[in-house]
C-alpha positions in Angstrom: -56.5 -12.0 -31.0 -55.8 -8.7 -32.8 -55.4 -7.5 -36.2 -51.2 -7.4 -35.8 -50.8 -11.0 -34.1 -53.2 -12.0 -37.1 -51.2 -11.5 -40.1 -48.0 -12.4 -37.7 -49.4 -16.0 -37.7 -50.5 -16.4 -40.8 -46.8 -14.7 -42.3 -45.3 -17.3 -40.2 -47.5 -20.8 -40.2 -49.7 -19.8 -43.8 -52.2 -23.2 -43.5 -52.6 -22.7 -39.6 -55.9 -23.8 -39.3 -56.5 -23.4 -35.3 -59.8 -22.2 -34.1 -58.9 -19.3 -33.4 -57.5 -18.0 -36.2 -60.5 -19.5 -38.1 -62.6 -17.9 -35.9 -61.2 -14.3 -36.6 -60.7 -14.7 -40.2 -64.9 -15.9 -40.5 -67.0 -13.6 -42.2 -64.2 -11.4 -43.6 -63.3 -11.0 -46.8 -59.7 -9.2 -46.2 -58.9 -11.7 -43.8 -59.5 -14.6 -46.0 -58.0 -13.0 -49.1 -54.9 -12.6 -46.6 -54.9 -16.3 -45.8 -55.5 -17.3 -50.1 -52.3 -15.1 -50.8 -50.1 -16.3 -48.3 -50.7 -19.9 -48.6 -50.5 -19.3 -52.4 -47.0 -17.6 -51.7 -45.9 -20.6 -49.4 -47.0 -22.6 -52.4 -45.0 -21.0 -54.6 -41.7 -21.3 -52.6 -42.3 -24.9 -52.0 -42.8 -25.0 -55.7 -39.7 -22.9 -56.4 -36.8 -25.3 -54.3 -38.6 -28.5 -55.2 -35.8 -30.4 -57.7 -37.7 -33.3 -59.9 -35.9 -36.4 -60.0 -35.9 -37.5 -63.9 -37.5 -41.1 -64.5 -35.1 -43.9 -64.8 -32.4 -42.1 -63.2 -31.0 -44.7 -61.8 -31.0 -47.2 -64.7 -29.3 -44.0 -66.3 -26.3 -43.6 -64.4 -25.8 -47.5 -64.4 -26.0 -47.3 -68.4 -23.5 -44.5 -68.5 -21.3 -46.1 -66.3 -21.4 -49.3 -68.1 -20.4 -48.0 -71.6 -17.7 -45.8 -69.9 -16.3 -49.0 -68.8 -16.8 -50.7 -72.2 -15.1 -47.6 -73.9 -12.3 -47.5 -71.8 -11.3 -51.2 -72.2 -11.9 -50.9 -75.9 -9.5 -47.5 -75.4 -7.1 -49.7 -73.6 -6.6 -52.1 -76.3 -6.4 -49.6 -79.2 -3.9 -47.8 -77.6 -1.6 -50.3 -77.6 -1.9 -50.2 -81.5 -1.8 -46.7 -82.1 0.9 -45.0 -79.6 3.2 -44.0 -82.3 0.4 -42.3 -84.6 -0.9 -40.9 -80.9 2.5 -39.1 -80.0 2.9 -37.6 -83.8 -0.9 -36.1 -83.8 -1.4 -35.1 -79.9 0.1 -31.9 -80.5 -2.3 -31.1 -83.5 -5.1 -32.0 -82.1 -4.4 -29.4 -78.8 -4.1 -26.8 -81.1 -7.3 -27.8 -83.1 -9.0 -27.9 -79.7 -8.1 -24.5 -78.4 -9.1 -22.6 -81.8 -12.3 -24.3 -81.5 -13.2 -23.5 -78.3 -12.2 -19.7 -78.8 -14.4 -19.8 -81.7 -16.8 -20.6 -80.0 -16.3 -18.2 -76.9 -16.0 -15.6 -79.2 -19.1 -16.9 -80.9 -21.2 -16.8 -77.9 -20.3 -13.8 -76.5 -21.3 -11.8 -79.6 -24.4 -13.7 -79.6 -24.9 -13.3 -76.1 -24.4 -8.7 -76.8 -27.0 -8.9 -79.6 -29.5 -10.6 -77.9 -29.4 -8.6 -74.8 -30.1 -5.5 -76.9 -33.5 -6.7 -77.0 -33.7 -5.9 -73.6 -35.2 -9.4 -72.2 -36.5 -8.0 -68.9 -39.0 -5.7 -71.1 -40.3 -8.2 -73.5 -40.7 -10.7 -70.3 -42.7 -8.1 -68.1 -45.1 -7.5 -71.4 -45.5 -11.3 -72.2 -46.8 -11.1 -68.1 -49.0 -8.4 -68.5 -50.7 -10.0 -71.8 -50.5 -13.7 -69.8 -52.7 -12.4 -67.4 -54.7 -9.1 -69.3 -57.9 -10.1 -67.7 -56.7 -8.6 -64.3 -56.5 -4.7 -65.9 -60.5 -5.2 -66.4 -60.6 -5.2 -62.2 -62.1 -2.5 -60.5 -62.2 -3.4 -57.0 -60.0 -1.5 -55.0 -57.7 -3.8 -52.4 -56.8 -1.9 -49.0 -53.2 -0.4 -49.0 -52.5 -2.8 -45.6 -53.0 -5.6 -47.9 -50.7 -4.2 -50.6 -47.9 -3.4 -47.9 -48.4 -7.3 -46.4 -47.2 -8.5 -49.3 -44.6 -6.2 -50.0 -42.7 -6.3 -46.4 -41.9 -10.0 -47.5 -39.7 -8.6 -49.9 -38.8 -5.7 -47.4 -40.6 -2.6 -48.5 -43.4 -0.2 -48.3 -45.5 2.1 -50.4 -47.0 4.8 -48.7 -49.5 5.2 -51.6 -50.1 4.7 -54.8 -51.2 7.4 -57.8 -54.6 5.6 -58.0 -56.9 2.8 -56.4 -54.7 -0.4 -56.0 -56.9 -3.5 -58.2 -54.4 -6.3 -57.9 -51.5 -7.3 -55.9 -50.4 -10.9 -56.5 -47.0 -12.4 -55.9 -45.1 -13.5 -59.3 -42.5 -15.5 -60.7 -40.2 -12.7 -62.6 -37.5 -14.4 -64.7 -36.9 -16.4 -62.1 -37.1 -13.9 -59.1 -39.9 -13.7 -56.7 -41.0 -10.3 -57.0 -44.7 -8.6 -56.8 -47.3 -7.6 -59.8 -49.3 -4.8 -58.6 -52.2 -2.6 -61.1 -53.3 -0.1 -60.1 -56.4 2.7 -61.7 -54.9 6.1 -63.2 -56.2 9.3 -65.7 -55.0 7.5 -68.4 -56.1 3.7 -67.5 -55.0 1.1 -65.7 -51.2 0.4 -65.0 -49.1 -2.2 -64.4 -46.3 -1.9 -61.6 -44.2 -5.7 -61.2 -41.3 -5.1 -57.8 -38.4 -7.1 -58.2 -35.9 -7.8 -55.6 -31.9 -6.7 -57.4 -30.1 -9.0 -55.9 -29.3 -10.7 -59.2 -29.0 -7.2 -61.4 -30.9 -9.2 -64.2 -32.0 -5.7 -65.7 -28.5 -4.2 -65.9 -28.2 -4.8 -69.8 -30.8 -3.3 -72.2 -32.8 0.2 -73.1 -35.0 1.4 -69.5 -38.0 2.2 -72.2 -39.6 -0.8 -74.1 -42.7 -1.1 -76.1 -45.0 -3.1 -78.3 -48.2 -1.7 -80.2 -50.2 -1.6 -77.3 -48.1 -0.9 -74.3 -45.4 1.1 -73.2 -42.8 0.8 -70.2 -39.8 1.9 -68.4 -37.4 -0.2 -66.2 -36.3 1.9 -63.3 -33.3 0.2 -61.6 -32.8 0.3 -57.8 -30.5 -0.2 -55.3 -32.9 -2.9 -53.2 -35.4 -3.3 -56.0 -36.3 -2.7 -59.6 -39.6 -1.5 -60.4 -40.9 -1.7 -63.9 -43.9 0.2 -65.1 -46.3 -0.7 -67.8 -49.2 1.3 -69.4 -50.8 1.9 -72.3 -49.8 2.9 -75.5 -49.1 7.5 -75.3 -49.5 7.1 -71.2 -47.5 9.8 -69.8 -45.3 6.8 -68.4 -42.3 8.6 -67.3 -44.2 10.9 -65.0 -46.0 8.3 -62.9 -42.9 6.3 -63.1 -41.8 8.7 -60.7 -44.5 8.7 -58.4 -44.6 4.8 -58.1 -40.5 4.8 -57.2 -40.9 8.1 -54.7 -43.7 6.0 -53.0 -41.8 3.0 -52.5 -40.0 2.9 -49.3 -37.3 -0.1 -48.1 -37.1 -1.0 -44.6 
């Protein structure tokens, strides 16, 4: 077995345990951090399509459909009483419903412009970075083949990085799959998360975000956005050109 047909197998079966793979994966640390982060990512889209059932859900819809039937019959009997009151306020009631529910409409969507002016997909990537701030104190570089495994799942490849590569785990971005990367520079270590733009969830808001100890810029892409984190004076914009120029899609 070689090196290619390795990661192949793993990619494709992550908790194949033959002997043989065992064998070639003994006594070496890249191969067995290989194995921890692809069954990890298998984990997480098990994780991601599983649906919970809620407790009682059956009891539930019986419930439900029991008072239905109770409130139609009681329905049924009332309306027999109340037809002529019925026909005079119908018509009242249609217009009270529609002015309510463009109220509303119009009340949402204002609500919906302001928030999104916070830009969500900045204040989400900082609540990451500060959810796991232990990983920026890492200093051991991880090889770039191992940084490029991970990122051909989600179809790309960096040809290299402005700085030794300290942490490549697969993340759960807003609800896209998408890869947190850090990575050593002059001015301390920085924070790259690749998300697949499929969904365009990072259309609405300012690119540059901050907080009073980080800054970042959202650069949006075609394939992928990438969003860039570092601390507070980092000369952000300049590497955030380096990270994007290095990122290739396949």
């Amino acid at each position: 077995m070689d090196e290619l047909e390795f990661r192949r197998r793993i990619i494709a079966q992550p908790n194949d345990k033959s002997t043989d793979v065992s064998e070639f994966a003994k006594d070496n640390a890249e191969r067995q951090y290989f194995i921890d982060e692809m069954r990890e990512f298998d984990k997480f889209l098990q994780d991601e399509v599983k649906i919970p059932v809620p407790e009682n859900l059956a009891e539930s819809i019986l419930l439900n459909t029991s008072l239905k039937e109770k409130a139609q019959q009681e329905e049924q009997i009332g309306s027999n009483k109340v037809v002529d009151a019925r026909s005079r306020f119908k018509l009242d009631r249609v217009h009270l419903s529609l002015a309510a529910s463009f109220v509303v409409a119009i009340s949402a969507f204002f609500f919906s412009v302001e928030h999104n002016k916070i830009n969500p997909a900045g204040e989400h990537a900082l609540a990451h970075v500060y959810y796991e701030i232990n990983a920026l104190d890492k200093s051991e570089p991880i090889s770039l083949q191992t940084v490029n495994d991970k990122l051909a799942l989600l179809g790309g490849q960096i040809d290299e990085l402005p700085g030794n590569v300290t942490y490549a785990m697969f993340c759960d971005f807003e609800g896209e799959k998408g890869l947190h990367l850090i990575f050593e520079s002059d001015f301390g270590p920085m924070t790259v998360f690749i998300v697949p733009s499929q969904n365009k969830m990072f259309e609405i808001g300012s690119d540059e975000f901050h907080d009073d100890r980080f800054e970042g810029h959202i650069n949006k892409g075609p394939q992928a956005d990438t969003v860039l984190i570092a601390s507070l004076g980092a000369p952000v914009n300049m590497y955030n050109d380096k990270v994007n120029s290095a990122i290739r899609w396949l």
